[in-house]
N, C-alpha and C positions, 0 to 999 in steps of 0.2 A: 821540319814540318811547317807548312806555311798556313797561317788561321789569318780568316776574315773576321770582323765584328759588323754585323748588321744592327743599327739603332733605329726602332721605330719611334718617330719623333712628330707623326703629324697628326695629335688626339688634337681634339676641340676643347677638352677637359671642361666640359659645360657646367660640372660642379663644383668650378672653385669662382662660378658667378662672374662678376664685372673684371676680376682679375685675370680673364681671359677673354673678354670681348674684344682686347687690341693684340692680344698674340695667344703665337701656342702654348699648351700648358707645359713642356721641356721649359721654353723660354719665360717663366714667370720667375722674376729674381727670390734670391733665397738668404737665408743667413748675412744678410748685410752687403756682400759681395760678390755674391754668387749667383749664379742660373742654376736651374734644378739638372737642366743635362749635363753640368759640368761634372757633378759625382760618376758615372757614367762614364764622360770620357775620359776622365782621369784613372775611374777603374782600369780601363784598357789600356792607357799609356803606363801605367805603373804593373799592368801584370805583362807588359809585355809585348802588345797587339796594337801596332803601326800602321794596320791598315784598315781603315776604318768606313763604311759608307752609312749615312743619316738618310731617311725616307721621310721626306718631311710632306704636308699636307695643310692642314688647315693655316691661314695667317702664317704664312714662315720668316716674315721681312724683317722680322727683332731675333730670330734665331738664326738664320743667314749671316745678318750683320753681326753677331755676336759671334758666329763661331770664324768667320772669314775662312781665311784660307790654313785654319788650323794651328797657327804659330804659338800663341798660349800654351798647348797641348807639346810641340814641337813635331806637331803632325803637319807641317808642310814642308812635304815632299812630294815628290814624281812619281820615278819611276819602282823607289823603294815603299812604296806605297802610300803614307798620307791619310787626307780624311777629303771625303767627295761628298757632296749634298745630291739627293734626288729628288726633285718633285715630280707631281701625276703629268700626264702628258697625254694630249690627245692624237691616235696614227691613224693607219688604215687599217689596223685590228683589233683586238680585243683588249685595248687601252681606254683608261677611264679614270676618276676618283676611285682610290681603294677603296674595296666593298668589306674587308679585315686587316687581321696584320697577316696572313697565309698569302693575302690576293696581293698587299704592299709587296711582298718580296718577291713573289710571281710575275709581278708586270715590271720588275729591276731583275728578272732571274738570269737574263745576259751579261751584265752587270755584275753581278755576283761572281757568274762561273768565267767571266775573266780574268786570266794568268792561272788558272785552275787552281784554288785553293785545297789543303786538304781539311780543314776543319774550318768551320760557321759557327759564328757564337752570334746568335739573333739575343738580342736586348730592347730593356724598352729604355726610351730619354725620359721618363719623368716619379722616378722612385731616389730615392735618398739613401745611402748606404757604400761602404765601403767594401769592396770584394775583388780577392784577386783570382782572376779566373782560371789560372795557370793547372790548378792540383784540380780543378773540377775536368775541366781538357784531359788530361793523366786519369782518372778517375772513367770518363766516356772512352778512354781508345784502352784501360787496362782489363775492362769489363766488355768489351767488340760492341757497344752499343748502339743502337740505330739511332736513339738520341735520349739525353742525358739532361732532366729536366731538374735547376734547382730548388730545395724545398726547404720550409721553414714552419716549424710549431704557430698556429695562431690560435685565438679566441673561436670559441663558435661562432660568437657574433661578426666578428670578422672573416669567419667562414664561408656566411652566406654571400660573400661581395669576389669569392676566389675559385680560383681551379682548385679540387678537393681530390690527393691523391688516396690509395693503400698501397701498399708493399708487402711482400712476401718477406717473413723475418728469416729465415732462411735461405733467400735466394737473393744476397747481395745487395741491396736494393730497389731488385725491382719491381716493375710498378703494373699492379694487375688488375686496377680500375682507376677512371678519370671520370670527375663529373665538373663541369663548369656553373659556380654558382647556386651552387643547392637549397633550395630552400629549407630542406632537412638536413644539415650537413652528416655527412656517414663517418666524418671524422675531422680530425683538426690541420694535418698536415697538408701545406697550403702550393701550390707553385707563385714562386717570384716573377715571372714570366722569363728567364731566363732558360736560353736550351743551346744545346750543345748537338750540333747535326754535322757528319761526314757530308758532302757537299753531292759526293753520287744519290744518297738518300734522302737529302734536301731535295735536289731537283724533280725525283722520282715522286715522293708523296707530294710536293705541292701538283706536278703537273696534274699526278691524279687527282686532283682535290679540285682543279680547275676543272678540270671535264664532270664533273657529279652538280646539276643545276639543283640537287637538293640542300646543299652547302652553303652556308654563310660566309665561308671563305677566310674562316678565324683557326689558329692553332687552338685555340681551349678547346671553342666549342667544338672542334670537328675534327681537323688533322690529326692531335692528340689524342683525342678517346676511341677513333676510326683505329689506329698502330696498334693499342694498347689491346682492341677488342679483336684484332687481327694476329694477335701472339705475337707482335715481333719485339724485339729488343727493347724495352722501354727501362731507362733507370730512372731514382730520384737522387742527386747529390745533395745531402742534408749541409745547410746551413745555421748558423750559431748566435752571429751578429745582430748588428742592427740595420734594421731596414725599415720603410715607411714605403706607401703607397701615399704620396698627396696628392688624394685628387679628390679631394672634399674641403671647401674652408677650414673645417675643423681640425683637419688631418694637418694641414698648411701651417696654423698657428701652433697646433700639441708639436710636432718636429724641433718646430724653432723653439717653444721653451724647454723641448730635452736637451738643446744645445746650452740651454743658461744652468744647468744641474752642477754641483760638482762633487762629483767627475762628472764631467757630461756623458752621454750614451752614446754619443758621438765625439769623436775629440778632432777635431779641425788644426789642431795646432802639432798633432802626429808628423813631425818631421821624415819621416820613414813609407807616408802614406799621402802625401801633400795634392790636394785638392787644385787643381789649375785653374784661370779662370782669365777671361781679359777683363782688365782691371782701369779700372778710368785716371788719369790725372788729376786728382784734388791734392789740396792742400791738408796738413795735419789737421787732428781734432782741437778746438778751441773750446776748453771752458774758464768760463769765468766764477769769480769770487761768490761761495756762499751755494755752489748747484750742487746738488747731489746724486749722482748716481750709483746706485745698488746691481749688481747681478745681471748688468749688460753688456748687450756688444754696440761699438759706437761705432762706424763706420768714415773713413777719411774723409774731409770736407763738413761734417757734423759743425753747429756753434751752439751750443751748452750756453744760454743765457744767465745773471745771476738769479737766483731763488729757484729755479726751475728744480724738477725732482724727475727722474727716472728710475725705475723699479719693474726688473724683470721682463725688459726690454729688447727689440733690436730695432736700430737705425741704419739705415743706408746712403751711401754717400749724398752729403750734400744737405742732411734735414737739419732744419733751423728749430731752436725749442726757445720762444721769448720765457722773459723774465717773471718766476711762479707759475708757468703753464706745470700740468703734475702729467707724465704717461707711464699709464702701468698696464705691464703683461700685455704689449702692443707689438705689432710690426709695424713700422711707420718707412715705406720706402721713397728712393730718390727722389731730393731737390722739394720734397713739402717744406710747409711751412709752418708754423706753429704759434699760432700771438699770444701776446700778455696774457697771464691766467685760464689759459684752456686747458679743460683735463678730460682726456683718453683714457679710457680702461677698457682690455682684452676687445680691441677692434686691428683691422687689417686697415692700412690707406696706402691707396697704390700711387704711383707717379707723379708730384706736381700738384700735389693734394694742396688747398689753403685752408686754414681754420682761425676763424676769426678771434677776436677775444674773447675771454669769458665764454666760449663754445664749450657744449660736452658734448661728449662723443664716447656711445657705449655707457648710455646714463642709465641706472637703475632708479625709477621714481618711487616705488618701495617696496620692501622687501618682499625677495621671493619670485618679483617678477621677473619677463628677462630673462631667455634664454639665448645659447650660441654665442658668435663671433659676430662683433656687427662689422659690415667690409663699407668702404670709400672706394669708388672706382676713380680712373687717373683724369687729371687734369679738374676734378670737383671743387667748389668754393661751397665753404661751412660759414655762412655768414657770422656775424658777430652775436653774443648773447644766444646764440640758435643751438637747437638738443637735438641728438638723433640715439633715439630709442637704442636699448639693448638689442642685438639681435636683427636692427633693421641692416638694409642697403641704400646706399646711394649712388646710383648710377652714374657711369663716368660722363663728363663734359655739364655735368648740371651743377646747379645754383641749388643749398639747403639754407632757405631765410630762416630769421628769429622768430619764433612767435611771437604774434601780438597780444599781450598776455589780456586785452579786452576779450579776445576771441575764446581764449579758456574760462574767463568767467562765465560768458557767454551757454559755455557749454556743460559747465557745471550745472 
């Protein structure tokens, strides 16, 4: 039986801020070494599924480059299938920017139903989690399902942000209402975005979904609750794991500190289940006499100054930390810099970051205040002596000066 994996991979992810003004949210590095699409394709190389196509859209040119021609993965190949990029394209028909992710696979639906596959596993590029898609596949074709959507226990409050299934406790399964995003949730069981479509039935409900101008052109909103309100086949394949949706700052940093738990909620060092990823050429971690680090992940090319402290941390290749600089409960990624005595606390700094001396960053002035993550977008300079609030941003390619501390009395 031959299965496709369809990756949608071209969100804007506008809610994880400055950390996606220079790419797409798949492509925003993760746990020290990683791209967030890499859990994703590694699911599919590890359950099995060689043949891969990515829909990609907003900013792709750091996901492109990242993923090339699939070798990481050991997805490049030909004519035994491989991993193939698509972006939007403009023809002489009904081509354009995806209007959802129903309309993304619709205007690739030639693409798709090349070499005729017989199972479609549509995924998305930017969730965090390990899954082997193998027994859910077994699970859609042991139940003749039209499609086989997977499902996980959340929060109510996490409810209101999801597809919101029920199921018949009786009938297998399956699933006999769908609401997208409810502001009342009717219940907790959630979709992962993950589905499970025979490829005649793939082609059949999207083509219909394209002719209906009352359509948004999304599987939640429409494809999905359109089946389910139609009686036809719908399952939920319940899920156990852990999973994450990062596509809020907050979500971005909570992930990466359930990776510093132990046991972690995630175990990345699962030789059995091994996470792929293209990997840069740096040199070992250097630390020197008298640093201390606690409860992190230090990334190759990393130099651990002396007196420096980390605490609940992760770095990615190439972050310098000078001498008594303190970062706690931060992600600090690639090639920043870090000077003499600046202390980080629970902020994000993306790419190329500088912070001057004596910089705080994620400074609480007293208690109580200070909410969130505060984010550094890439290629920023944190002048020397200069603070940036709890909770603020700083936009990438900008200058944060010191205040002049005349100007605070000033203001007092």
């Amino acid at each position: 039986m031959k299965t496709r994996a369809v990756i949608l991979a071209g969100g804007e992810g506008s809610r994880l801020g400055v950390l996606t003004d220079k790419r797409a949210k798949p492509a925003v590095p993760f746990a020290g070494k990683y791209r967030i699409i890499d859990f994703t394709l590694s699911n599919c190389v590890n359950s099995g599924i060689a043949d891969v196509m990515i829909l990609t859209q907003y900013r792709p040119h750091s996901l492109n480059e990242h993923i090339g021609g699939g070798r990481p993965w050991d997805l490049d190949r030909g004519f035994t299938g491989g991993v193939q990029i698509y972006q939007p394209y403009r023809g002489r028909f009904v081509t354009d920017w995806y209007k959802g992710t129903a309309d993304a696979i619709t205007q690739n639906l030639s693409f798709v139903e090349r070499s005729d596959p017989d199972i479609v596993v549509v995924l998305s590029g930017d969730h965090i989690y390990k899954m082997n898609y193998e027994p859910m596949i077994r699970y859609h074709i042991e139940r003749q399902a039209d499609v086989t959507i997977a499902t996980l226990n959340v929060t109510r409050e996490e409810a209101t942000r999801m597809g919101i299934l029920a199921t018949e406790e009786n009938a297998g399964g399956r699933v006999t209402s769908f609401v997208e995003k409810p502001a009342d949730p009717p219940g907790t069981l959630a979709s992962m975005g993950i589905y499970v479509f025979g490829l005649k039935m793939l082609s059949t409900v999207l083509q219909e979904d394209a002719r209906r101008r009352d359509s948004s052109h999304d599987f939640g909103k429409d494809v999905l609750p359109r089946m389910v309100d139609a009686g036809q086949r719908v399952f939920a394949y319940p899920f156990e794991g852990y999973w994450v949706d990062v596509g809020t700052v907050d979500a971005y940093w909570e992930s990466q500190m359930d990776l510093l738990e132990d046991p972690p909620a995630l175990d990345l060092n699962d030789r059995t289940w091994i996470i792929h990823t293209r990997s840069e050429e740096r040199p070992p971690v250097v630390t020197r006499e008298g640093a201390m680090i606690k409860d992190s992940m230090i990334t190759d090319g990393c130099i651990i100054s002396p007196g420096a402290r980390i605490e609940r941390s992760v770095l990615s290749p190439g972050v310098y930390v000078g001498p008594r600089a303190i970062i706690r409960e931060s992600v600090i990624l690639t090639d920043s810099r870090i000077e003499t005595g600046a202390k980080i606390e629970r902020s994000v700094l993306d790419k190329v970051v500088r912070v001057g001396k004596n910089a705080r960053i994620g400074h609480i002035e007293r208690s109580g205040e200070g909410l969130g993550i505060t984010t550094v977008g890439k290629n920023a300079i944190i002048r020397d002596k200069a603070v940036v609030a709890r909770g603020d941003v700083v936009e990438a390619d900008t200058v944060r000066e010191a205040e002049d501390p005349r100007l605070k009395e000033v203001r007092s």
